[in-house]
KETOR-639748 format. One record per residue (C-alpha): residue number from 1; residue in one letter; x, y, z. Coordinates in nm, 3 decimals, padded with zeros to 5 digits, m for minus. Layout:
BEGIN
PT_NUM_A_X_Y_Z
...
end
This chain:
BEGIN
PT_1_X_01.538_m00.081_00.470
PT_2_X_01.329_m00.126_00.153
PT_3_X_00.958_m00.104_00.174
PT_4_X_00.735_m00.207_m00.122
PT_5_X_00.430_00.085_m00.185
PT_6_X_00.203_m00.199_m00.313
PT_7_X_00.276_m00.388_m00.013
PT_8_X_00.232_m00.101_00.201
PT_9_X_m00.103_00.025_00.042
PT_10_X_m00.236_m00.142_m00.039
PT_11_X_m00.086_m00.302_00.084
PT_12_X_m00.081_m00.139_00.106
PT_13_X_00.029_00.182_00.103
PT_14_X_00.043_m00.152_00.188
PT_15_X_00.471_m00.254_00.456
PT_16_X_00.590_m00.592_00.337
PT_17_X_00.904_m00.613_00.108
PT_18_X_01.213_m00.543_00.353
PT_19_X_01.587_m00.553_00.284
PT_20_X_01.490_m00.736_m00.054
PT_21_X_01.758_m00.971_m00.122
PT_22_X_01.857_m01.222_m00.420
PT_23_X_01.715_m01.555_m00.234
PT_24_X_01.375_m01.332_m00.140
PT_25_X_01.320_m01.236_m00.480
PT_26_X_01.118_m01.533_m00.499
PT_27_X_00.892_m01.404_m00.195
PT_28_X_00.856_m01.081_m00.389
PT_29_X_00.720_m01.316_m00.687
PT_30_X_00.521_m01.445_m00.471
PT_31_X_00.319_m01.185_m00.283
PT_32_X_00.313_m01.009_m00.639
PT_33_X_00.058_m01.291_m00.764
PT_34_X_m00.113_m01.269_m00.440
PT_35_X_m00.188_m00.910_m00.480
PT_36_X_m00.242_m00.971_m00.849
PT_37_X_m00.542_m01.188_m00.746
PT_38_X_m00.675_m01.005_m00.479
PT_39_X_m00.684_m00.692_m00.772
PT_40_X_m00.936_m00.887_m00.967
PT_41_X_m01.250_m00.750_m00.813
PT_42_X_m01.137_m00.441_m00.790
PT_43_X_m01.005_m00.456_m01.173
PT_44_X_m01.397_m00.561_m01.252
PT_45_X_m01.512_m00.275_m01.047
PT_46_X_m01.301_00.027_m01.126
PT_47_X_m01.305_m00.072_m01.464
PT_48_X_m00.891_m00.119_m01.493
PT_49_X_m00.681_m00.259_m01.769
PT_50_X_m00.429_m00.579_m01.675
PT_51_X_m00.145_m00.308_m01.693
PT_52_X_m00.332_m00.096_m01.453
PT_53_X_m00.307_m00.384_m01.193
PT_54_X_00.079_m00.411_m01.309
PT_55_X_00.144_m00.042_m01.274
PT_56_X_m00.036_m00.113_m00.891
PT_57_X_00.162_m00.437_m00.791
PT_58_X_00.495_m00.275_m00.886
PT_59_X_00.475_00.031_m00.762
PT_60_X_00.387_00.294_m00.969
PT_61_X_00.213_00.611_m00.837
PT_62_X_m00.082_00.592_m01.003
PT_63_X_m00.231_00.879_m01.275
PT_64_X_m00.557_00.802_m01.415
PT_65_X_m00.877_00.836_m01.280
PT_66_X_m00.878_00.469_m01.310
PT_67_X_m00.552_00.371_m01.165
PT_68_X_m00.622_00.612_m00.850
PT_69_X_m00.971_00.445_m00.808
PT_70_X_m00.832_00.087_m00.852
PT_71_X_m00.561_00.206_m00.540
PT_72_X_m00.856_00.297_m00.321
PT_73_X_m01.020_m00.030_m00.381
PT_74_X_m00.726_m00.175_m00.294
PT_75_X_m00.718_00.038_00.032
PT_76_X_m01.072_00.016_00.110
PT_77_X_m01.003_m00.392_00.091
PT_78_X_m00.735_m00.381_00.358
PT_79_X_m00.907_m00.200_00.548
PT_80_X_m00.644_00.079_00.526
PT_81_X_m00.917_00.382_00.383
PT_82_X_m01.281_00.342_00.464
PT_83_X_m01.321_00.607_00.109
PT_84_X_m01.310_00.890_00.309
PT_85_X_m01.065_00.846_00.543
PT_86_X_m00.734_00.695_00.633
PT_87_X_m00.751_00.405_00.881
PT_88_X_m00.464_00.444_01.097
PT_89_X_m00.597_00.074_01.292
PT_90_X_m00.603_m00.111_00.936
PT_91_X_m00.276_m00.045_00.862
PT_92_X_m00.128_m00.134_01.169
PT_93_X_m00.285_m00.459_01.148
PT_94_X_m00.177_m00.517_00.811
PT_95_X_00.161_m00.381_00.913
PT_96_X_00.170_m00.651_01.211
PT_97_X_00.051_m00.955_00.964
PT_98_X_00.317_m00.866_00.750
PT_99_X_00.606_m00.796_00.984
PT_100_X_00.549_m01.123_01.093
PT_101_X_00.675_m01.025_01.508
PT_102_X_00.941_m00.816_01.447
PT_103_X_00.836_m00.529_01.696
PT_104_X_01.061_m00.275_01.571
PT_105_X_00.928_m00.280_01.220
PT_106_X_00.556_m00.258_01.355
PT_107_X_00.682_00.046_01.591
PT_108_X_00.795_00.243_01.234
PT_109_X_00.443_00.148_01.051
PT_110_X_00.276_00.303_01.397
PT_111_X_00.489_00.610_01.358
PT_112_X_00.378_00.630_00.965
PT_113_X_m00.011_00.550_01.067
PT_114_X_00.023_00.840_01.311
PT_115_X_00.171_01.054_01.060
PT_116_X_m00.072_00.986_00.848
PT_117_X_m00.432_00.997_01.071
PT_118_X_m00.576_01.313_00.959
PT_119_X_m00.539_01.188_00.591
PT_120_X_m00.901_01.272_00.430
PT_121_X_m01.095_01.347_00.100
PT_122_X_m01.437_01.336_00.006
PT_123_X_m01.305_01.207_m00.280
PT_124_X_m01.210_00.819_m00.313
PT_125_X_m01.007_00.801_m00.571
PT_126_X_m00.822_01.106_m00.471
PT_127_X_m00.795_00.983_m00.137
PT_128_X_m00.628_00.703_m00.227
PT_129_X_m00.286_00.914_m00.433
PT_130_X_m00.311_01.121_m00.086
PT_131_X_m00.264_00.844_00.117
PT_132_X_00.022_00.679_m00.083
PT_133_X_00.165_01.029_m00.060
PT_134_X_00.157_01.047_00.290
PT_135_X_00.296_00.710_00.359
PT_136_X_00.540_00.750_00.100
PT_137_X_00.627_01.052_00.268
PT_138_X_00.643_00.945_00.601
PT_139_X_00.818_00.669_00.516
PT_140_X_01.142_00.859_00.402
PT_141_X_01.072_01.081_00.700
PT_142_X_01.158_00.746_00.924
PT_143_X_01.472_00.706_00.695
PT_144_X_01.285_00.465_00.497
PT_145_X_01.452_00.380_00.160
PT_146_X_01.148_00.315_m00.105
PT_147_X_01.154_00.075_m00.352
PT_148_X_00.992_00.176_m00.681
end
């Protein structure tokens, strides 16, 4: 199984691109330019660049100041960090709205969400690279294969 960090983090550490395939390579287009769009207030807020949003949508574990700030935006507006804290019942419901049913895919983000309850920093932006780390983490724990 593939799982897509943006998606998973975010969105999100966000848990939505699965077993990605040639004919749902349009559905990856797809949720890309959804999560390009719901960037665009935090891209006004954290101050980012258009290829911090890229670096975000595809993956890439952010670096900056900026690009770790723009991730916990991102976070806070799935309700998956509240900026001090991971929110181990914002994920799951993300998890659930993007597994679309399948219970044994919701039953792995749990497991990951549990893993990663005690997830905290005083720091936002910091906060954010921890919880990607923890999910990411978790994640291959579960014998998840990440897609980066």
């Amino acid at each position: 199984m593939k799982f897509c960090i943006a998606l998973v983090a975010f969105c999100f550490a966000v848990i939505g691109t699965v077993n990605v395939k040639a004919n749902q390579d349009e559905d990856v287009e797809q949720a890309k330019e959804v999560i390009r769009g719901l960037a665009a207030e935090c891209k006004t807020k954290e101050g980012a660049t258009d290829d911090d949003v890229e670096g975000f949508v595809n993956d890439k574990i952010p670096d900056t100041r900026t690009q770790k700030c723009l991730t916990a935006c991102m976070q806070e507006q799935f309700g998956i960090s509240n900026g001090n804290a991971f929110q181990e019942d914002g994920f799951i419901e993300i998890a659930k709205m993007l597994m679309k049913g399948d219970e044994s895919k919701v039953e792995i983000a749990k497991q990951i969400a549990a893993d990663c309850k005690d997830v905290t920093n005083d720091d936002r932006c910091e906060l954010a690279l921890d919880i990607m780390t923890c999910l990411k983490d978790s994640a291959e724990k579960h014998g998840i294969e990440l897609k980066h």
